[in-house]
N, C-alpha and C positions, 0 to 999 in steps of 0.2 A: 421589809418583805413586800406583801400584796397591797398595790396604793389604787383601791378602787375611787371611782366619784361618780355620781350623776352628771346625767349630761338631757339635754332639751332634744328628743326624738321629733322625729320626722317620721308622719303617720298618716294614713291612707283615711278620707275625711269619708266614714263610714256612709253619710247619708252618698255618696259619690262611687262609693266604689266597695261593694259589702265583704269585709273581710274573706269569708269563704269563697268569693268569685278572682280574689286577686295575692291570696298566697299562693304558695309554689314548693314544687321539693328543692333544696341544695344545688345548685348549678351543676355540678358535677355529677350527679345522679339521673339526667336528665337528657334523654333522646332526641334525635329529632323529630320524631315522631309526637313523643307527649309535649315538647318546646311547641310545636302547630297545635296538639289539643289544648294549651294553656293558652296561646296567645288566640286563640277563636273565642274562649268562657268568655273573657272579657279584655275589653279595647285599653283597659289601664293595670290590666296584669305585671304583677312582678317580674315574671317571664324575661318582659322588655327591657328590665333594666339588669338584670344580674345575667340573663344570656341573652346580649343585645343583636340585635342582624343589621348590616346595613343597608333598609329596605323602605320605599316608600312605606308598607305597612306598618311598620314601627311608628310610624310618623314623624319620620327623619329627612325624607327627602326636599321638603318644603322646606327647611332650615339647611340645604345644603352640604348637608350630613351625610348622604348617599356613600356609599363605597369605602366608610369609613365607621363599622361596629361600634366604636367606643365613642365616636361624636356623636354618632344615633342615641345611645344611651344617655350622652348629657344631652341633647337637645330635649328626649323623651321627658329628662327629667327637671328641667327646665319648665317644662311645657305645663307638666303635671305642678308644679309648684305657683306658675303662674296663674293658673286658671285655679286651682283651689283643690283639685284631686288629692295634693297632698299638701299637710299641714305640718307647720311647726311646732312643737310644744311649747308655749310661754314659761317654762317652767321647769327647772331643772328635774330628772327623777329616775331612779332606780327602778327597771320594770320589771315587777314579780312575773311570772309567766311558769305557765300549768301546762303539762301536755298528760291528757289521758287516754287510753291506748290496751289493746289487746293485740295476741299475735297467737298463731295455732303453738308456737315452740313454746309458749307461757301455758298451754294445757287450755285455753279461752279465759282465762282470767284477766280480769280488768286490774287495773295499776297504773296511777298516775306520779306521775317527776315530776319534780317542782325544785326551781330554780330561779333565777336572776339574769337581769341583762344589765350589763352596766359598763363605762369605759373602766381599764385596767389598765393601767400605767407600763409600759413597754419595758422589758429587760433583755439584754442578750441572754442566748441558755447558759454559757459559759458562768454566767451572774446567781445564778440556782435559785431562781426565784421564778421562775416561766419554765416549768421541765416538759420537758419532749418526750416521746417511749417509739417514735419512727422516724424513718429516711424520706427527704422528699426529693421529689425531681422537679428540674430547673422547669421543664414546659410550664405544667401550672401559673406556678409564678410569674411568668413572662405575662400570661396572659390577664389575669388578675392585678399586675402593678399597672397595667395599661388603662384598665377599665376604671381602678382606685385614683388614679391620675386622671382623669378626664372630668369623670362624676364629683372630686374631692369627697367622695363619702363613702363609708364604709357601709354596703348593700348588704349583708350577713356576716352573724355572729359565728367567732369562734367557739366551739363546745370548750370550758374549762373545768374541771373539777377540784377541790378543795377537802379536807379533812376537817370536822369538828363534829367527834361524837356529844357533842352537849347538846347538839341541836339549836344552839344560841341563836345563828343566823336567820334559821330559819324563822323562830319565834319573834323576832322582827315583824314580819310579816302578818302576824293572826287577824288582828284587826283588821287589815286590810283587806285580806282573801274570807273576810265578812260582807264585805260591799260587791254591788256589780261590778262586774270587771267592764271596763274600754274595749278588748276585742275579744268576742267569742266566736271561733269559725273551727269547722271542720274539714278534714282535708281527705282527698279520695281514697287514701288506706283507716278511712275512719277514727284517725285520731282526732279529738278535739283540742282544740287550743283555745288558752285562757290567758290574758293580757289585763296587770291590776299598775298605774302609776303612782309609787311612793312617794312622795314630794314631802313629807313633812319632815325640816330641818333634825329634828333631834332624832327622828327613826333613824335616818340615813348616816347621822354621825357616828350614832351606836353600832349600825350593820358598818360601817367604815373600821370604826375602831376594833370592832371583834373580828375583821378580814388581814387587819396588818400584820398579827406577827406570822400569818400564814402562806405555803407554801399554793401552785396554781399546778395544775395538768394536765398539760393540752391531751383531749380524747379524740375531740375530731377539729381537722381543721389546721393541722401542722405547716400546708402550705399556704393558707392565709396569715398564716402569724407571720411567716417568714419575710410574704410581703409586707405586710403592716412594718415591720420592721426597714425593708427597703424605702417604703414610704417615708417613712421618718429620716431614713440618712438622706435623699431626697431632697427632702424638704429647710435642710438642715445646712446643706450646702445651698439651698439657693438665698439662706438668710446668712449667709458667709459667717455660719458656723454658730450663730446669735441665735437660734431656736429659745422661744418663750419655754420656760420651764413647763408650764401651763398649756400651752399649745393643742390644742388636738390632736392634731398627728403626733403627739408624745406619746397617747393612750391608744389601746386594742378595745375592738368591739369585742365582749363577750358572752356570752351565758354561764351562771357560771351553778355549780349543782353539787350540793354535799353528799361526799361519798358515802357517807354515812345513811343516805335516804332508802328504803327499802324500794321506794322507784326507781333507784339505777339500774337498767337495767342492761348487758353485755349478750350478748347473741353471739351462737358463733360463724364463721363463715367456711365450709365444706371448700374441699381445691377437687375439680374433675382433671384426670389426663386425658392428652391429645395427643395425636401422632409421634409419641416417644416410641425412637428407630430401636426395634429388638425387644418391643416392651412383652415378659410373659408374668401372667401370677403367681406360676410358680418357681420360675427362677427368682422373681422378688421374697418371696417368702421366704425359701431358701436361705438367702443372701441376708435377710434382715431376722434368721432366726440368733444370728451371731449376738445379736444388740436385744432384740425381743425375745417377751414371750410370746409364742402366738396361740388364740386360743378362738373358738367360733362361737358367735350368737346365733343357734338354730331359727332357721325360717324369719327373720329379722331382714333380710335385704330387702325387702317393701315398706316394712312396719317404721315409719318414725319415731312414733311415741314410742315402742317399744326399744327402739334400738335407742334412741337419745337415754333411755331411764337407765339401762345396760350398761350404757359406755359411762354413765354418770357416774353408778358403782366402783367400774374397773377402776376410772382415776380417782377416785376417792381415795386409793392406794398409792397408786403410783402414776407417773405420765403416762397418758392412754388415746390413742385415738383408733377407729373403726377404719374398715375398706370395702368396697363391696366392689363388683364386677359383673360384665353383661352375664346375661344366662346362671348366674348363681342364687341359690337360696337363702344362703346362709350369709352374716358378717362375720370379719375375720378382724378381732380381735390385738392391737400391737402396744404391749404394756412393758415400758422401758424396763431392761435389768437394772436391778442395780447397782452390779459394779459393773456398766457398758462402758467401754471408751475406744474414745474415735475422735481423730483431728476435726472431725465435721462436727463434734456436741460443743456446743457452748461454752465458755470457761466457767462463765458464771453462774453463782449459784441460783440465780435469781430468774436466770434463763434458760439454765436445766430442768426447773420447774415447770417448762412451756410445751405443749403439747406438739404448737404451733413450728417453736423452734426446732424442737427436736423433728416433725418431719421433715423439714425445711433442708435441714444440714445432712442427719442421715439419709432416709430415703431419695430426696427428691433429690440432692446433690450428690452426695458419695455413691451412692446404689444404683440411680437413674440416669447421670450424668448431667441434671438440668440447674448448670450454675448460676449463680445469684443474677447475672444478667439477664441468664433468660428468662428468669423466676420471675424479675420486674417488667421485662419489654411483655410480659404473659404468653409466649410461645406457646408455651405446653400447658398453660394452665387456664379453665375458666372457675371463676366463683359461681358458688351459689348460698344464698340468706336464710332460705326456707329446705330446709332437712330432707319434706316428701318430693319439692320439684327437683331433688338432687338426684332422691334414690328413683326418680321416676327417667330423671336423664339416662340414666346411666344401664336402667332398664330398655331404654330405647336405644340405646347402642351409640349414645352420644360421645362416647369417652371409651379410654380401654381402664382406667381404674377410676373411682371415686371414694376421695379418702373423707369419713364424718369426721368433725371434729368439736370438742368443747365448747363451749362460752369461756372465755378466759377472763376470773376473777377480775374484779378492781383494786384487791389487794397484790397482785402480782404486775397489774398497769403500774402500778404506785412503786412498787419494789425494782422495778425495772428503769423506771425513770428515775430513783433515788440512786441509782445505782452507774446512773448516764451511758445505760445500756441501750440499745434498737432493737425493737422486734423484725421478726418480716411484717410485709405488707399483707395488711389487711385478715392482722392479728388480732384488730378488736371491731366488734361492731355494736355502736354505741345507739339502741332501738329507745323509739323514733328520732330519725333525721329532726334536725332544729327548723321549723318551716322559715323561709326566705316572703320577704314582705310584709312582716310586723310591723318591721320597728329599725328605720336607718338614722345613721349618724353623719354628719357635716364635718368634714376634716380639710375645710380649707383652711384659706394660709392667716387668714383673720381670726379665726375660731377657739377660745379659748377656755377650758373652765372653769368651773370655779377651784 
C-alpha cells in the first residue's frame, strides 16, 4: 500500500530570506494582482518559482531566459541555490509541519492541523492505493509538467489524507514538536506555520511502517498528482524504460494529514448564478418542489452564522442546501425527499449523500439547463469560501440566485473515493491552503532515495 520515505528538502536559508517574506498561497489561487504584491515583499519570493514570468524582474533575462516562464524559473532557481538563498538538507527527513488557523465560518476559534510532508511512492488510481474523489482538466497539467520539467523539482505538496484513528502516526512526532521548529512564519490570512525536521532513523522507520498497510486521499491537488505521474512516464522513457526503483520521480511530493485529526478541517464552498436565460425563483421552486421539501429560514438572507447553524440542523436529516435571492429576506430551504428520482441523482449511494451532488445534477442541470460543461468551463457559475461575502453578493445584485451550501464531511470524501466515484468541482474545500515555499524536492534524473 502507502510506501512513504524521507527525502533531503530544499529550504530557504532563513538568515537570507525570512520565511514569512517568501511563502506564498498555492499557484492556483493566485491573481495577478497579489503574484505583483508577492513578488515586491521580497526579491527571492516563492512567487518566482511556482508562478514564474518570463521577465528581467524574475532575474531571468541575464541568463537568457527571457521569453521563456519555465527557463526563468530554473534559472531563478539555479541562481538561488548558487548563491545560498537556498539550501540543501544534508540529511534525509520527514517534515512535521503545523498550520494554525481561524476562519469567521469556525465561529473565530483557533485550530490547528498537523500533518507531514514526505515523498510517497507513485501508483496509478486504477492501483487503489493513491484514491481520487475529482475530475481534472488537461490545461492545468500542461502547465505544471512544463514547470516540473524545467526546475526537476517538485515546488508544492500535494494535500493527501490517511485514516488511523490510533493516532500512532501522529505520536511519532511528540518529541519532536517539543523543540524549536526550523520555520516559523505567518501568512497574510493569519495563519501560522510550523516547520519541525525528523531525521532520526528509527522515528521515521516506525512512521514508515505504521503508513504501509494504509490507503492515501488526494484532498487537494488532483492535478499535480496527475502530473507527477506524467513526470515519471517521462522520465522512464528517457531511461529506455530502466527507471531506478528508487528514482525520485518515482515518488509524489506530499503532506499528508490524519483524518482522524480534529484539525481537519472541510469548508464549504457557495455556487452564485449568472446570466441563466429564463432564470425565475419561482418557477425554480415550483419545478424542484417535485424532488424537495422547501421550507424558509425567516430573515436569514444576511445573517451567516445564523443561516450556516439552520442549514446544519436541516441536513443533519437529510441532503440540504439553502438559496437566497436579490431583494429577499428570507432563506429558502431545499431538503431532498426521500424517495426523489430523477435520471440527474447519482446512482450512488455514497453520492446521494452529497449536497453538492444533488444540486449539481438536479437543479443546476435538469431544472436550469447548465450541463456539466458548462458547470466546468464556470459560465453560469461563480464561487464563493466565505458564507457573508456570498450573502453580501447576491444582496448586491451580483447574481440572480445564490445557493449556501455545507462543509462536506471527510467521511463522505473517503466514501466516495472508496467507491471510485467524482464529485463536481469544487466539492470540498480543504481550510488552510498548504503554503507554497517551505519545503522543495529535487527530482532529477540522478536523485535517488534511500
Amino acid at each position: 500500500m502507502a510506501a512513504i520515505a524521507p527525502f533531503c528538502g530544499i529550504l530557504y536559508d532563513p538568515e537570507r530570506a525570512p520565511a514569512s517574506q517568501v511563502v506564498a498561497p498555492p499557484y492556483d489561487v493566485i491573481d495577478s494582482e497579489e503574484r505583483a504584491r508577492l513578488a515586491a515583499r521580497h526579491a527571492n519570493n516563492s512567487i518566482h518559482l511556482i508562478l514564474p514570468q518570463a521577465a528581467a524582474s524574475d532575474g531571468a533575462a541575464a541568463s537568457g531566459a527571457a521569453g521563456d516562464k519555465y527557463a526563468a524559473a530554473r534559472a531563478t532557481q539555479s541562481e538561488w541555490l548558487d548563491s545560498g538563498v537556498l539550501r540543501r538538507d544534508q540529511r534525509p527527513a520527514i517534515y512535521r509541519y503545523h498550520q494554525v488557523f481561524t476562519s469567521a465560518e469556525l465561529g473565530g476559534r483557533t485550530v490547528t492541523r498537523r500533518g507531514f510532508i514526505a515523498a510517497v511512492r507513485l501508483h496509478a488510481f486504477d492501483e487503489g492505493v493513491i484514491m481520487p474523489h475529482e475530475r481534472t482538466l488537461r490545461g492545468p497539467k500542461i502547465d505544471r509538467l512544463a514547470l516540473m520539467e524545467a526546475t526537476e523539482s517538485h515546488l508544492s505538496q500535494i494535500f493527501g489524507m490517511y485514516q488511523d484513528p490510533s493516532g500512532g502516526t501522529d505520536r511519532v512526532f511528540n518529541e519532536l514538536e517539543r523543540r524549536k521548529p526550523a520555520i516559523d512564519a505567518t501568512t497574510d490570512d493569519g495563519t501560522r506555520h510550523l516547520l519541525w525536521r525528523l531525521t532520526e532513523r528509527e522515528a521515521i522507520g516506525q512512521l514508515t511502517r505504521l503508513m504501509a498497510p494504509l490507503k492515501i486521499y488526494i484532498a487537494d491537488g488532483h492535478h499535480r498528482y496527475e502530473t507527477m505521474l506524467a513526470q515519471r512516464q517521462r522520465a522512464s522513457e528517457r531511461a529506455g524504460g530502466q527507471l531506478p526503483e528508487h528514482a525520485a520521480v518515482q515518488y509524489a511530493t506530499m503532506f499528508l494529514a490524519n483524518m482522524n485529526d480534529p484539525g481537519l478541517v472541510v469548508l464549504p464552498t457557495h455556487r452564485l448564478l449568472h446570466d441563466v436565460e429564463g432564470f425565475s425563483p419561482e418557477d425554480l421552486i415550483a419545478a424542484a418542489s417535485t424532488y424537495f421539501d422547501i421550507s424558509t429560514i425567516p430573515g436569514a438572507a444576511h445573517n451567516a452564522q445564523r443561516l450556516r447553524a439552520e442549514l446544519a440542523t436541516a441536513s443533519s436529516k437529510r441532503p440540504s442546501f439553502a438559496a437566497v435571492w436579490p431583494f429577499q429576506e428570507d432563506a429558502t430551504v431545499f431538503s431532498l425527499k426521500p424517495q426523489a428520482k430523477s435520471e440527474f441523482l447519482p446512482t450512488h449511494a455514497a453520492l446521494r449523500e452529497l449536497d453538492v451532488s444533488i444540486l449539481h445534477g438536479i437543479i443546476l442541470e435538469e431544472l436550469l439547463g447548465i450541463d456539466r460543461a458548462a458547470q466546468e468551463a464556470q459560465t453560469n457559475i461563480r464561487y464563493y469560501k466565505d458564507t457573508q461575502k456570498a450573502l453580501d453578493a447576491i444582496a448586491d445584485c451580483k447574481g440572480q440566485i445564490c445557493f449556501i451550501m455545507n462543509p462536506t464531511p471527510v467521511e463522505q470524501v473517503k466514501a466516495v473515493a472508496d467507491a471510485h466515484e467524482v464529485m463536481p468541482q469544487k466539492s470540498t474545500y480543504f481550510y488552510p491552503k498548504i503554503a507554497s515555499g517551505l519545503v522543495f524536492r529535487s527530482v532529477s534524473a540522478d536523485e535517488e532515495l534511500d
